[in-house]
Backbone as JSON, one array per atom type, in Angstrom:
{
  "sequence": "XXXXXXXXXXXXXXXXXXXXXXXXXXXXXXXXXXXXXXXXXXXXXXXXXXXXXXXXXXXXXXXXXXXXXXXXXXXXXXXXXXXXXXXXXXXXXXXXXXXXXXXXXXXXXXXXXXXXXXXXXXXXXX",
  "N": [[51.69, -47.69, -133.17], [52.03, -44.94, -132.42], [50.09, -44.58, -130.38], [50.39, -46.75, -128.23], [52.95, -45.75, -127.61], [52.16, -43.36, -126.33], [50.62, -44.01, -124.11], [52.2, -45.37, -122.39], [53.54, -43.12, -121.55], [51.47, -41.81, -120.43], [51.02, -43.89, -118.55], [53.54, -43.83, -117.21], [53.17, -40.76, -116.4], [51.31, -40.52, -114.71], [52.02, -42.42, -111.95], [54.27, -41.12, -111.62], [52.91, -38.53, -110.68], [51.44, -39.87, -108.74], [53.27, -41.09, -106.65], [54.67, -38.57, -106.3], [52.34, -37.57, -104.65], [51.96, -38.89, -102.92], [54.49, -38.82, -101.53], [54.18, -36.06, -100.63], [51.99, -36.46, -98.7], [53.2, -37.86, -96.27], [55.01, -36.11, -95.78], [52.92, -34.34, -94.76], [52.42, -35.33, -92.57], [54.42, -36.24, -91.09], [55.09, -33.24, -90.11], [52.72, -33.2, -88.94], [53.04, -34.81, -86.55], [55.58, -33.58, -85.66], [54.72, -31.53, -84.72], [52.78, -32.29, -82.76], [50.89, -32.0, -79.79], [52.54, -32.72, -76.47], [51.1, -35.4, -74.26], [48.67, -35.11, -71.37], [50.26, -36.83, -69.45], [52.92, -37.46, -70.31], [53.26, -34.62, -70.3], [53.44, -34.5, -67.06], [55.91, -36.56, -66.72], [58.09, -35.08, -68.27], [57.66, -32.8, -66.66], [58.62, -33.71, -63.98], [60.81, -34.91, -64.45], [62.81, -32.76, -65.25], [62.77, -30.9, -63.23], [64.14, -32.11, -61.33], [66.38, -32.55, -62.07], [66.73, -30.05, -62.14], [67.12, -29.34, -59.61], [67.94, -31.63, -58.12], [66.42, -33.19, -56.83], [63.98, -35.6, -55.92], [61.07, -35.83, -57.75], [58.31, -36.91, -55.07], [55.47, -36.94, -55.14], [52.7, -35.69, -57.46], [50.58, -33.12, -56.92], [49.0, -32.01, -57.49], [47.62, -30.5, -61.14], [47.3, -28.86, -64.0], [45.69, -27.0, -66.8], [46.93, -24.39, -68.23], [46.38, -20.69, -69.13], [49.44, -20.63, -70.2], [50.16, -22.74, -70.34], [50.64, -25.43, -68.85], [50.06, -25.64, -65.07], [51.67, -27.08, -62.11], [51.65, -28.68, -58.73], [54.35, -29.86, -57.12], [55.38, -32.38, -55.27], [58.17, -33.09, -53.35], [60.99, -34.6, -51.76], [63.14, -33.22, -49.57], [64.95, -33.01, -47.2], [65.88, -35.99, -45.42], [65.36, -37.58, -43.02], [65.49, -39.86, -39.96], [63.09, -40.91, -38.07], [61.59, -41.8, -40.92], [58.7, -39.91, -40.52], [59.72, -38.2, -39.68], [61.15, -36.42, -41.23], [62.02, -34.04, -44.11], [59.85, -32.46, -46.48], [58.99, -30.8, -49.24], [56.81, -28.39, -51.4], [56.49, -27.73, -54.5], [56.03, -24.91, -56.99], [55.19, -25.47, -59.92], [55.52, -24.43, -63.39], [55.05, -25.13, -66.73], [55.57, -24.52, -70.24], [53.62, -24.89, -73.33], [54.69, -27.08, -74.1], [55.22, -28.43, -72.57], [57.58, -27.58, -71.7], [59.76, -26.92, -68.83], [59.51, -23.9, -67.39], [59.37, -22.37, -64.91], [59.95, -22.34, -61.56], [58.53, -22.71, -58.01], [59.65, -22.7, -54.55], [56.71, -23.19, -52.41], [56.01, -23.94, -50.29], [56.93, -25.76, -47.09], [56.93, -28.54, -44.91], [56.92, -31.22, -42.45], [56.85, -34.85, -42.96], [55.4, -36.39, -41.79], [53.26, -34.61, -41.3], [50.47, -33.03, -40.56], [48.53, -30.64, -42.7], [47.75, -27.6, -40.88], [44.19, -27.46, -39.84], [41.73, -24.92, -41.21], [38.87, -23.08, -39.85], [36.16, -20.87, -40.56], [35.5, -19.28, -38.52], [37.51, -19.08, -36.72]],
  "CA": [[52.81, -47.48, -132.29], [51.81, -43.59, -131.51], [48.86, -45.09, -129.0], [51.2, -47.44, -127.2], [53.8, -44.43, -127.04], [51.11, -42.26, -125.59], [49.9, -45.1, -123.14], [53.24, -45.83, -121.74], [53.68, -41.71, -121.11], [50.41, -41.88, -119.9], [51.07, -44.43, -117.26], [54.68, -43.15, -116.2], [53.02, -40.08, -115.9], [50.1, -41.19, -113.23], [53.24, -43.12, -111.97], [55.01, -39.82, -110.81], [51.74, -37.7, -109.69], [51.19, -40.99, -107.68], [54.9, -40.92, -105.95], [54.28, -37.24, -105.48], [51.11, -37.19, -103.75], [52.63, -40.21, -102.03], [55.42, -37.71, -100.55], [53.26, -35.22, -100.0], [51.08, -37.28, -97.57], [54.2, -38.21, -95.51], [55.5, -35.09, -95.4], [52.39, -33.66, -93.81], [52.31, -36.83, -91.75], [55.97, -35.65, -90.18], [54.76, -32.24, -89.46], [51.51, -32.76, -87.95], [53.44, -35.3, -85.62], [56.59, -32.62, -84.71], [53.81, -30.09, -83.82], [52.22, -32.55, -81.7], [51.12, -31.81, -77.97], [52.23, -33.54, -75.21], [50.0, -35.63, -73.54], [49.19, -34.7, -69.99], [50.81, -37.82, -68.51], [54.11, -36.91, -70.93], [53.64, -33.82, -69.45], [54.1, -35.39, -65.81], [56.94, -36.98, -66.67], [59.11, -34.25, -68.34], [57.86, -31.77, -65.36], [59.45, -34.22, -62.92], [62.49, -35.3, -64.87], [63.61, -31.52, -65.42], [62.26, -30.54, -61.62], [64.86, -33.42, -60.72], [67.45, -32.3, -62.8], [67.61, -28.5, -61.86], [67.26, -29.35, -57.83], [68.6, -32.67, -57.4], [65.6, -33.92, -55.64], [63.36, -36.6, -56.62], [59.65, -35.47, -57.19], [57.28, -38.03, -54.9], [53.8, -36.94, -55.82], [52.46, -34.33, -58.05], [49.39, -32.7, -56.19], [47.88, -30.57, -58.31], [47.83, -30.15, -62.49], [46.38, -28.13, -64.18], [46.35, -26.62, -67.94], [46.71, -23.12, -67.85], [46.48, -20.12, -70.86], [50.52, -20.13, -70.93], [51.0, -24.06, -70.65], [50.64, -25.97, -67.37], [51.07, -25.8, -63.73], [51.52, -28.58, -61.35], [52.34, -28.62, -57.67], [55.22, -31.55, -56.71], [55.77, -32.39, -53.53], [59.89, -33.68, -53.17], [61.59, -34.87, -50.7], [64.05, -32.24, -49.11], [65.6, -33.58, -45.85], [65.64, -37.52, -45.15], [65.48, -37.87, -41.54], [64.54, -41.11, -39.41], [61.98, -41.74, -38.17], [60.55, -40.68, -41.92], [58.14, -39.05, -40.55], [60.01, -36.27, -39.37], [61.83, -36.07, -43.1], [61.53, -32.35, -44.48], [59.13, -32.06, -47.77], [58.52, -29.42, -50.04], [55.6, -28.12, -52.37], [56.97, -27.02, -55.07], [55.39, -24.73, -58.42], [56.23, -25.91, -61.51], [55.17, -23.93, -64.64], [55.6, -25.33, -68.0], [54.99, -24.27, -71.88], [52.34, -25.99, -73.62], [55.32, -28.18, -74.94], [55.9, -29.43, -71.82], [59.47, -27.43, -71.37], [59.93, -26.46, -67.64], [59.7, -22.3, -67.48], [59.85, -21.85, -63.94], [59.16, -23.49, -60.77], [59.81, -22.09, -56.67], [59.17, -23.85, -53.43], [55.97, -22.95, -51.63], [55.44, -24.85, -49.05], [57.84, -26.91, -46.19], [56.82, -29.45, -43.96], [57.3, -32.18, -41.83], [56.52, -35.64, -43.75], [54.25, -37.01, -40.91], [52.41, -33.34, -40.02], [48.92, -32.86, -41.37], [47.94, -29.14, -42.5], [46.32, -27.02, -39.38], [42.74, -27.22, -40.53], [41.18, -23.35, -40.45], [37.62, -22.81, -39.53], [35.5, -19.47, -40.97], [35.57, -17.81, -37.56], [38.56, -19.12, -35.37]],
  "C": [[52.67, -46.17, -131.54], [50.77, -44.12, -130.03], [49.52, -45.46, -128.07], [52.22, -46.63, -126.74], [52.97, -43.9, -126.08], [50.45, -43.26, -124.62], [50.98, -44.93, -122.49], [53.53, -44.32, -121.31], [52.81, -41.66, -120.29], [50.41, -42.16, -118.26], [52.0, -43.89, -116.35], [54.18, -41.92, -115.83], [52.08, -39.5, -114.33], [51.19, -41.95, -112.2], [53.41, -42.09, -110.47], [54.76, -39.19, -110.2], [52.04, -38.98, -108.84], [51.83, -40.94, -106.44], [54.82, -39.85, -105.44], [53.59, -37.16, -104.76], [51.7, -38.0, -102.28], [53.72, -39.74, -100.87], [55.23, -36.92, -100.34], [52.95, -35.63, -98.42], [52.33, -37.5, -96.52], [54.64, -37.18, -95.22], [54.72, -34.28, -94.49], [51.91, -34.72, -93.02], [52.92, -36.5, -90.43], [55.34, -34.18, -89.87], [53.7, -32.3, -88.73], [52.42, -33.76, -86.9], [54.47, -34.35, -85.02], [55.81, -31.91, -84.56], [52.91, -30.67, -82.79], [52.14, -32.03, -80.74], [51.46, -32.52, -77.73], [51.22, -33.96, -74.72], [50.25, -35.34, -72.13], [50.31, -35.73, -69.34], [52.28, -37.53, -69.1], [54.56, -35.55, -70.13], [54.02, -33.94, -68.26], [55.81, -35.39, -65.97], [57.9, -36.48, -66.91], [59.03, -33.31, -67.11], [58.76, -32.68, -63.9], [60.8, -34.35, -62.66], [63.1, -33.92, -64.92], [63.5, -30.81, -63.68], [63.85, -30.97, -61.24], [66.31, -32.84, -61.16], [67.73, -30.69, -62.51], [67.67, -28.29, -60.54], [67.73, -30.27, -57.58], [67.71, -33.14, -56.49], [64.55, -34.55, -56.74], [61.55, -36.22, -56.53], [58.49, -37.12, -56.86], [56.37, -37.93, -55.18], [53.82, -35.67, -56.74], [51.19, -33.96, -57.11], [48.5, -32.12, -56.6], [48.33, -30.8, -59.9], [46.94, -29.97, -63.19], [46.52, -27.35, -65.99], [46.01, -24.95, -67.68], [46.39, -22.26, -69.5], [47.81, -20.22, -71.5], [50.86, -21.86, -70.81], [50.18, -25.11, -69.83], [51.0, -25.67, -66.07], [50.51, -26.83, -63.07], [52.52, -27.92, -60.33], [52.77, -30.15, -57.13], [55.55, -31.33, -55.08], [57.44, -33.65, -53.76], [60.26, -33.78, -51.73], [63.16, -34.02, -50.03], [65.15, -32.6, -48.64], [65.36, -35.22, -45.21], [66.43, -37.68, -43.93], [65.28, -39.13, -40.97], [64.16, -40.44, -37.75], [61.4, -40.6, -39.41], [59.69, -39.77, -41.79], [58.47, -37.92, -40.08], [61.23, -35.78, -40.45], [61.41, -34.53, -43.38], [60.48, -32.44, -45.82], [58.9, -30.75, -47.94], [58.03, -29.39, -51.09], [56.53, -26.96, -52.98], [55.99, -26.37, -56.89], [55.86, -24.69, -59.07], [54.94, -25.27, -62.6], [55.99, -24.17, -66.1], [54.81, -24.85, -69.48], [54.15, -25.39, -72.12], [53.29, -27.35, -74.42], [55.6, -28.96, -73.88], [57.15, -29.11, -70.94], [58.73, -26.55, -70.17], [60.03, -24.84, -67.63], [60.07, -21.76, -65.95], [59.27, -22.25, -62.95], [59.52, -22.37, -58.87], [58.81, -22.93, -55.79], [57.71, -22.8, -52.99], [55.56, -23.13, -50.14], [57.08, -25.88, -48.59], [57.28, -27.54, -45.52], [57.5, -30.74, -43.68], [56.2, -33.62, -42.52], [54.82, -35.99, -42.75], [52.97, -35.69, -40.27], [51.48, -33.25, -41.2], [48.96, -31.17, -41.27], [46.93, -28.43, -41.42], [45.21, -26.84, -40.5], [42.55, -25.31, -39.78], [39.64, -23.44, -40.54], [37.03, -21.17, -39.97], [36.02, -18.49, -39.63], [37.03, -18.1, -36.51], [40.21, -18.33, -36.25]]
}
């Protein structure tokens, strides 16, 4: 009867390590996932949606992105002024700098134009 005592301890005790290790593993399961990065394309999508949300304008392209040492930057181009004939609509290039999480840090316009106007090309000497 001592053997089969000491068996049955035995097992519940492999049992419990088991269960433990078992919630271990999950636990560093859940942390390596909340410390995840963003993926770039995640990144996209929050730099647009918060863009959108602290100007009220809808970003149409991104133009540029880029990973930097403090996060990301990306240049959006939005739609400003909605004129007709579209092409004489206002746009604006705007820089967006975000943390490496993704969160929006700080963004300002650069650039205005006219939807339909091509950049003056510059030449070395003219």
């Amino acid at each position: 009867m001592s053997n089969t005592k000491n068996t049955e301890e035995s097992q519940d005790s492999q049992e419990s390590q088991d269960s433990q290790d078992s919630q271990k593993s999950r636990k560093q399961t859940d942390n390596n996932t909340s410390t995840k990065r963003p993926s770039p394309m995640e990144v996209l999508r929050q730099a647009r949606g918060q863009l959108a949300e602290l100007t009220g304008m809808e970003a149409e392209s991104v133009s540029s992105f880029e990973r930097t040492e403090d996060g990301w930057a990306l240049e959006v181009e939005v739609l400003e002024l909605e004129r007709v004939p579209d092409t004489m609509s206002l746009m604006a290039s705007y820089q967006v700098e975000l943390d490496p999480d993704g969160q929006l840090t700080g963004y300002r316009r650069v650039r205005r134009y006219e939807r339909g106007r091509a950049d003056a090309r510059r030449s070395g000497g003219r």
